[in-house]
N, C-alpha and C positions, 0 to 999 in steps of 0.2 A: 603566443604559445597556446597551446588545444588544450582543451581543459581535461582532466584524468577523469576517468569516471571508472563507479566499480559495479559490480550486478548485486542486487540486492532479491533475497527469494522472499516473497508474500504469502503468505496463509492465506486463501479463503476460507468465508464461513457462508453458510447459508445461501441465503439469495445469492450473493456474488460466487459462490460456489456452482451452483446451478446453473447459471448465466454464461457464465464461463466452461461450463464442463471440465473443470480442474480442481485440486485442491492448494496447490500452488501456484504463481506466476513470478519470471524471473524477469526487471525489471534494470535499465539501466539508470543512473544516478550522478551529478558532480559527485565527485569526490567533496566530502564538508557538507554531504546534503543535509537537508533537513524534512519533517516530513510532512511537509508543504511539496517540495520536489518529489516524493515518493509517490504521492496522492498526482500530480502533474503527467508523473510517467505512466501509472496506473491509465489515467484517460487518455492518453495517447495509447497504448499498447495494446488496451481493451474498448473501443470503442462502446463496445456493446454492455458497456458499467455505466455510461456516460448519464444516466439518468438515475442512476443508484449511487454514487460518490457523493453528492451534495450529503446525501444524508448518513454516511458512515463514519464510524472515526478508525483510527489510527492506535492501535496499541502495540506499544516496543519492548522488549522484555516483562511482557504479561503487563502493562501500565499504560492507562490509555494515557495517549500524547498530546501537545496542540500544534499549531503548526510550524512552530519554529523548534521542534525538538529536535537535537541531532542526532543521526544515524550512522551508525559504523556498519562497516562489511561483516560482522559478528554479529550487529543486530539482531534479533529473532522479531520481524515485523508481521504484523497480523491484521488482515481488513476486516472489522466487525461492523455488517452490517444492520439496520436495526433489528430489532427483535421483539419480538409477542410472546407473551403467554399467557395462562389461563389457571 
């Protein structure tokens, strides 16, 4: 049996926003994913992150996550990538 998946939409911030040229990215997922798999689809679908992912995290309803948190299709997922200031 094929496995269900749902689309989940990602916030960029910053560099990954840049990189990207978006402030969003809509992302396919299993259904039960977790956001180990969000981070998975991200570098598949953005090639051009593949050297900015290692060092981001994953925040789900405003809360950064690790990598076995789960994610519903309600989610509100965001890629914070790292950050400077002064």
């Amino acid at each position: 049996m094929p496995t269900s998946l749902m689309d989940i939409e990602v916030l960029l911030f910053a560099a990954a926003r840049e990189s990207v040229g978006s402030d969003t990215i809509c992302v396919q997922v299993p259904d039960q994913a977790v956001a180990d798999d969000v981070m998975q689809a991200l570098g598949q679908t953005l090639p051009e992150l593949s050297g900015l992912l290692a060092a981001c995290r994953l925040a789900v309803d405003c809360q950064y996550v690790g990598p076995h948190e789960a994610i519903s299709v309600d989610s509100e997922v965001a890629l914070i990538p790292p950050v400077s200031g002064g």
